[in-house]
C-alpha positions in Angstrom: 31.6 -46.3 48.4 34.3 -47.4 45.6 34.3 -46.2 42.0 36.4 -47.3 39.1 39.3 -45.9 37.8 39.1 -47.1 34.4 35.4 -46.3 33.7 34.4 -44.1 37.2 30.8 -46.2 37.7 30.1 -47.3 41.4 31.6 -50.4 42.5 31.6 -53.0 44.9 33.9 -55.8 45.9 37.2 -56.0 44.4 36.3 -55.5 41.1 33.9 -53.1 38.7 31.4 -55.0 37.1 31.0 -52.8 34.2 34.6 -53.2 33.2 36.2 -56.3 35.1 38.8 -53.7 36.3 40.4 -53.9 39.6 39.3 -52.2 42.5 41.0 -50.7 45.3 44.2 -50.0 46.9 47.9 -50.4 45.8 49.0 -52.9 48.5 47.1 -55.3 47.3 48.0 -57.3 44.3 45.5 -58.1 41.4 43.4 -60.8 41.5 41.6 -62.0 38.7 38.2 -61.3 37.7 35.4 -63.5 39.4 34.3 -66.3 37.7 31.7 -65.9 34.9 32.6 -62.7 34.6 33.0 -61.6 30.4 35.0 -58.6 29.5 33.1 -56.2 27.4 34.3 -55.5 23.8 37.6 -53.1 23.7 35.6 -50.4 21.6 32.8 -50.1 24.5 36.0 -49.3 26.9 37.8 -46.9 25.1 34.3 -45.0 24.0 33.6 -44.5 27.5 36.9 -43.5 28.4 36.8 -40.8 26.0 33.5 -39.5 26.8 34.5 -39.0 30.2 37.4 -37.3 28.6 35.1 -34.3 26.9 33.4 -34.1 29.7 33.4 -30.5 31.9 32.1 -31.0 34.7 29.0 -28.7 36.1 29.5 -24.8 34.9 31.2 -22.2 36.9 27.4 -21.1 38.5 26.3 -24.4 39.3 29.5 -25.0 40.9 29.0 -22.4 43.4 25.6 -23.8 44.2 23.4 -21.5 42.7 21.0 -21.8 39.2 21.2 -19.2 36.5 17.4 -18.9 37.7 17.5 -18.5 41.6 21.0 -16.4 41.4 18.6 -13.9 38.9 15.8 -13.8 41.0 17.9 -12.9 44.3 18.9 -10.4 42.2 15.6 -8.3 43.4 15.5 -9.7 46.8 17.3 -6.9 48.8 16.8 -4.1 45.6 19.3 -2.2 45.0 22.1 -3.8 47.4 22.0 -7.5 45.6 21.4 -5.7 42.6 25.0 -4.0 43.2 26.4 -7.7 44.4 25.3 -10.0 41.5 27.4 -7.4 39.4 30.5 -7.9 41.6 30.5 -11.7 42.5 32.9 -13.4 39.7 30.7 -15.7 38.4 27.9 -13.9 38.1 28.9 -10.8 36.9 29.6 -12.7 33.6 26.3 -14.0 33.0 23.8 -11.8 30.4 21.2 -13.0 32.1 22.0 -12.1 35.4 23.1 -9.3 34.7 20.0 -8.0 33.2 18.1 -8.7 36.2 21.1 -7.3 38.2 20.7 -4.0 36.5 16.8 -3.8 36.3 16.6 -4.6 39.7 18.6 -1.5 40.5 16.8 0.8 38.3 13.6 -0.3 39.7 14.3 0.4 43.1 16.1 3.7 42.4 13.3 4.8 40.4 10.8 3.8 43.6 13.0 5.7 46.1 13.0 8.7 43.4 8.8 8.2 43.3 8.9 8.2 47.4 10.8 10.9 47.5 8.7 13.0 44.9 6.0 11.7 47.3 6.9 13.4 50.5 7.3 16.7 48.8 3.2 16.0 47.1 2.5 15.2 50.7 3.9 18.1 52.0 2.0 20.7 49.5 -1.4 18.3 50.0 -1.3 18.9 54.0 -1.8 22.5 53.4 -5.7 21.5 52.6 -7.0 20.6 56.1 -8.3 16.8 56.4 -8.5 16.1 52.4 -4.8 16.5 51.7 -3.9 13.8 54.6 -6.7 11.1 53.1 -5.4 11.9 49.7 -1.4 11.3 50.8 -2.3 8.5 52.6 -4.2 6.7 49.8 -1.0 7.3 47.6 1.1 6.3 49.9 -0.6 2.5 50.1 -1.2 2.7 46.5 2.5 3.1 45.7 3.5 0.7 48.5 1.3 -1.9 47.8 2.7 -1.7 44.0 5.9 -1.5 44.6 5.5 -4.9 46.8 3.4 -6.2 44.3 5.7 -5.8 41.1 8.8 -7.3 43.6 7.2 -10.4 43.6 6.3 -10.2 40.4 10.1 -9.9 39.3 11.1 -12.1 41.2 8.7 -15.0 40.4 9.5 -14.0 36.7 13.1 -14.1 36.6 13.3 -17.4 39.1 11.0 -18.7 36.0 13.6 -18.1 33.7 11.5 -15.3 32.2 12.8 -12.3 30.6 10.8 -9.5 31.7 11.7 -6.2 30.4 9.8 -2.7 32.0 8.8 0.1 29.4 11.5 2.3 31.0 14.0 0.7 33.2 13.8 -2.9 31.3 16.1 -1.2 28.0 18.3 0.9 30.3 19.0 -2.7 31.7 19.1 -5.1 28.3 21.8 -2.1 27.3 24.1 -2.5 30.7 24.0 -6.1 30.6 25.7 -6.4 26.9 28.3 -3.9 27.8 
């Protein structure tokens, strides 16, 4: 597929019909326009060649193939480990918004692993009473679980929403981080 050089739309044939410029390689010498074929004013041409002058191109993210919105919610995918690399990839790491999720996502799941943790020594005192102390650390146990999976999703489906939700505790700690 051919595109102009003067005015970059797709072309076909020898020459762009948007512009009446010549299309194609340097071996060949210009040919005239096709018949019936009107030139478009001169101001239409150089407005278009300036707009493509301003423009950017896509930003630094999009050019690595990833939204601000699915780069924030892989931020909680794997916890605390893509927590740690959204905060070390370049483009990323330069992004408030990601990092907020970035950061949250790591407090969360260091705070879980501090609750588990607390958790095996309750479970370990709660044995001492016969058959009531293992129903009892059990039932926590799939109670904290089951949250813990629960408010995962929940980040996740909040942040891929572009939706900024901040945790009583954690949530600050994070909006803090990410400005710094």
């Amino acid at each position: 597929m051919a595109f102009c050089s003067n005015c970059g739309t797709e072309a076909q044939g020898r020459f762009c019909a948007k512009c009446g410029s010549p299309i194609g390689g340097g071996a060949e010498p210009a040919a005239p326009p096709p018949p019936g074929y009107t030139a478009p004013p001169q101001g239409e041409t150089q407005q278009q060649s300036s707009s493509q002058q301003n423009y950017s191109g896509p930003s630094v993210i999009q050019a690595s193939g990833l939204t601000d919105n699915m780069a924030a919610a892989l931020c909680y995918v794997l916890g605390l480990l893509s927590g740690v690399l959204f905060l070390v990839l370049a483009p990323y790491n330069q992004n408030r918004t990601i990092r907020f999720h970035a950061f949250q996502s790591i407090f969360v799941h260091v705070g879980i692993v501090v609750v588990f943790i607390g958790l095996i020594f309750l479970t370990g005192i709660l044995h001492l009473i016969p058959f009531v102390g293992a129903l009892v650390s059990f039932a926590l146990y799939f109670v904290l679980g089951l949250g813990s999976f629960f408010l995962w999703l929940a980040l996740m489906y909040k942040a891929y929403n572009n939706e900024r939700w901040v945790l009583p505790v954690v949530g600050p700690l994070a909006e803090k981080q990410a400005q710094s």
